[in-house]
N, C-alpha and C positions, 0 to 999 in steps of 0.2 A: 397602125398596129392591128395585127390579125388577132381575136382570141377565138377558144374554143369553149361555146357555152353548154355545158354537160347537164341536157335535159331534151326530154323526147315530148313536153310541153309544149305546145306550138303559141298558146295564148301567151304564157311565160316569156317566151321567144318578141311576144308579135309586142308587149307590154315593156319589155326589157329597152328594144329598140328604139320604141317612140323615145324611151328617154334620154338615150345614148344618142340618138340623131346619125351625124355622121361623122362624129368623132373619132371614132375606131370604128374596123371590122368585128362584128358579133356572127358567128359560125352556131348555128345548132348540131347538134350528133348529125340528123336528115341531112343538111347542108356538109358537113364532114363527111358523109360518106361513111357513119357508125352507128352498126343496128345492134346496140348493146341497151337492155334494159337494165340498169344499175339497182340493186337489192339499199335499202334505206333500214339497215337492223339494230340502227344503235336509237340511244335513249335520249339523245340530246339533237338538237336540230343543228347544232354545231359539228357534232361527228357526222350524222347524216351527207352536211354539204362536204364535208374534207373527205368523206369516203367515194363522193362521184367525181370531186375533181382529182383525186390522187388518180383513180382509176382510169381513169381518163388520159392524166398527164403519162400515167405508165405507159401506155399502151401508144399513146403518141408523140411523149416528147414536145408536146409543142405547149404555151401559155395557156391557161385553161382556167375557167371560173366554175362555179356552183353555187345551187342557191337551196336552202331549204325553208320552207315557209309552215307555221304550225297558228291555229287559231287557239287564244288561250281563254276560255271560258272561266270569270270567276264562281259563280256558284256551282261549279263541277270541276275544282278544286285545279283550275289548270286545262284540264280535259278540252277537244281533243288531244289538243298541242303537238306532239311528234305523230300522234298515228292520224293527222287531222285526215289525210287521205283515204286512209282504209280505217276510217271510224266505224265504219256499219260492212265492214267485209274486206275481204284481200282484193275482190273484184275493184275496188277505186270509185264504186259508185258516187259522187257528191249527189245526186235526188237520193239517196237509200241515206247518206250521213245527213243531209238537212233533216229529213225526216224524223233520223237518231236522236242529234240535236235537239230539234225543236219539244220532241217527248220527253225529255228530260229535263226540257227546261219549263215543261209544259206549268208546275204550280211554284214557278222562283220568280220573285218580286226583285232581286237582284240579276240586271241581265248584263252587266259588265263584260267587256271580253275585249281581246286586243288582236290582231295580226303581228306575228313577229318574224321577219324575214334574217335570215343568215346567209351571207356570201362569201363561200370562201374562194377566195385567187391563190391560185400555184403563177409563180413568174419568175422567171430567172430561179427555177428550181426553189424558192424559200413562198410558204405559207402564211397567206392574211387574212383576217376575217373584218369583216363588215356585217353592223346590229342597222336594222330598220325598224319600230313599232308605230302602229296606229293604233291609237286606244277609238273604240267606241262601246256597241249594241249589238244585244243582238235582238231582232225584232219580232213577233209573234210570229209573223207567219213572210213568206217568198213576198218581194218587192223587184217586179224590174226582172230584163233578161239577161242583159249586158252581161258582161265579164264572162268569171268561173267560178268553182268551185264553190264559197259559202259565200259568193258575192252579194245575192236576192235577199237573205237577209240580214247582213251586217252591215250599220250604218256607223260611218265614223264621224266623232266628237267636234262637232260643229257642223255638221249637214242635217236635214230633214232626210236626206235620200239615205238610200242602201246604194253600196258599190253597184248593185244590179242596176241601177237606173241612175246609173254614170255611164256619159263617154269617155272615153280613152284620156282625154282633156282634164276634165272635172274630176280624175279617179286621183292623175297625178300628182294632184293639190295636198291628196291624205294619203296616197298611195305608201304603204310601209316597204314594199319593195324598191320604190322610187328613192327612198330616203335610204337605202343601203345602196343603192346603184350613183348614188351621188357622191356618197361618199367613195365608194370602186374608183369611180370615175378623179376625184380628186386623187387620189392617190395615184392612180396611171398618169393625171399629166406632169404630177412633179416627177417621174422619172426619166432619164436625161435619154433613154430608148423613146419618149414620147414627142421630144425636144427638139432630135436631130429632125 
């Protein structure tokens, strides 16, 4: 089974894979052959993903996934959450949003926050979504270089480390994306298209 993964993220891509293995074909937009940057305007990390893979499915017809991912900061009431990307600008800087981050979180005794991932699949023309969370931390200050985006300083709920000073391997374990691509992934094989 071929899908089509509607994201111009290549870590996303390169992260997604490890955990899919070789079960199915995973396609990025670059591997499709589509240089569309998909706009993310809605308010929920749920619309967000149904809005790149509809976009996607329109324009190709073919099976297609999406993922939206938002870091949820408790003492900033939620925050970044859907704008986790363009927190500190429309540029997508993550060093300008860590930085954001971290000043605001500069005098909270509460550092609570979680990663929360959303998958939506278009297949066979009808629409599904898949929840991932990882509750952790967030930590004073960049830990590690690994990953992306607030990897350096979020440490998830049973590790000493930040994502940033995880391999690929060790991230899987608490990985919130992992934990929606599992569930993806369970639901593709019970379909009888997986089967034959």
């Amino acid at each position: 089974m071929k899908l089509i993964f509607a994201t111009n993220n290549q870590h996303k891509v390169a992260e997604l894979k490890s955990v899919v293995g070789n079960r199915f074909e995973i396609c990025s937009l670059l591997e499709s052959g589509i240089d569309l940057d998909i706009p993310e305007p809605h308010d929920t990390l749920n619309e967000n993903a149904l809005e790149k893979s509809k976009t996607i499915f329109q324009l190709t017809g073919n099976n297609c996934f999406s993922e939206d991912t938002g870091l949820e900061v408790d003492a900033l009431n939620g925050e970044p959450g859907v704008k986790s990307a363009r927190y500190a600008g429309e540029e997508k800087s993550f060093e300008n949003n860590i930085d954001k981050l971290l000043l605001n979180l500069k005098n909270a005794s509460n550092r609570s926050a979680r990663f929360r991932t959303i998958i939506s699949l278009i297949i066979n023309k009808e629409e599904h979504f898949f929840e991932g969370v990882c509750e952790g931390r967030i930590h004073t200050e960049r830990k590690g270089t690994e990953g992306f985006g607030y990897d350096s300083v979020f440490i998830p709920t049973g590790s000493e480390k930040s994502f940033g000073e995880m391999n690929m391997e060790e991230k899987k374990k608490f990985s919130h994306r992992r934990k929606a691509t599992d569930q993806l992934i369970k639901f593709l094989q019970q379909l009888p298209t997986f089967q034959d």
